[in-house]
N, C-alpha and C positions, 0 to 999 in steps of 0.2 A: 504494500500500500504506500501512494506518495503521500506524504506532508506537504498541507496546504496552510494558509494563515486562516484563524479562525476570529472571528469579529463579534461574532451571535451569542457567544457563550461560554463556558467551561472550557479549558485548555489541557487539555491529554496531549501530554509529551510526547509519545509514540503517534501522534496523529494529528498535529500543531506543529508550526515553527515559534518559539517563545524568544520574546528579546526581553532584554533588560531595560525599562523605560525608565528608573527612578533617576537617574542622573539628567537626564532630560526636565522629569518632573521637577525635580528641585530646583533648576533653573528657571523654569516656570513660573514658582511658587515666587524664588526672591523679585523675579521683577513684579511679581503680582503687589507683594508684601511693599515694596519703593513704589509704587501707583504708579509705572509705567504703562501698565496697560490702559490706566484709566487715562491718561492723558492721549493715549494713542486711538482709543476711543472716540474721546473727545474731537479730536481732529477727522477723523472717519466720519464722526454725524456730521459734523460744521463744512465738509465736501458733498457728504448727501445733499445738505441745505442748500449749497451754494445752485448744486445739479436743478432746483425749484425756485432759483431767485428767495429764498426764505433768509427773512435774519433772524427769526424763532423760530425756537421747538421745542418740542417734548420728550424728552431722554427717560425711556423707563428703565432701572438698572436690575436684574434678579442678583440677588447676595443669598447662595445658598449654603454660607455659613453659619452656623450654631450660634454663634454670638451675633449676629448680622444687629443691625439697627436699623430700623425702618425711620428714613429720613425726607426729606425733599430740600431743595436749594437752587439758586437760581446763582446760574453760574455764566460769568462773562468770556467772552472765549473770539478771542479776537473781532472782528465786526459784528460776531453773537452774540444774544441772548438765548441762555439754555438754560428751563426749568428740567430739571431731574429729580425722578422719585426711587428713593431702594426700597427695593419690599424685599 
């Protein structure tokens, strides 16, 4: 039998090719942890915006952390205005 990558489910070694992703993840996690993603974010809506002539919008954010804080804020973002909510 060949080894395929398995995406759906359970990983049987004899029947999966498995990598090691945590080094990847941790990298992930610090730029997360420094709000680089949020600012890259931020830049991604405020080009969507531009794509509609729009100088507002509505940024919904999901925070599906344990401690998450459900906030809102209106955030200036170069020629924008951006209300954003975390839930």
């Amino acid at each position: 039998m060949h080894k395929r990558f398995n995406d759906a489910g359970l990983c049987i070694p004899a029947k999966h090719y498995i990598t090691d992703t945590s080094a990847k993840l941790r990298a992930i996690m610090k730029l997360v942890e420094e709000g680089v993603y949020h600012q890259i974010g931020l830049q991604q809506f405020s080009d969507y915006l531009d794509g509609y002539s729009f100088k507002e919008g509505f940024l919904l954010i999901f925070d599906f952390r344990k401690s998450k804080e459900y906030k809102q804020e209106h955030i200036p973002f170069g020629d924008k205005e951006i209300f954003a909510v975390w839930v």
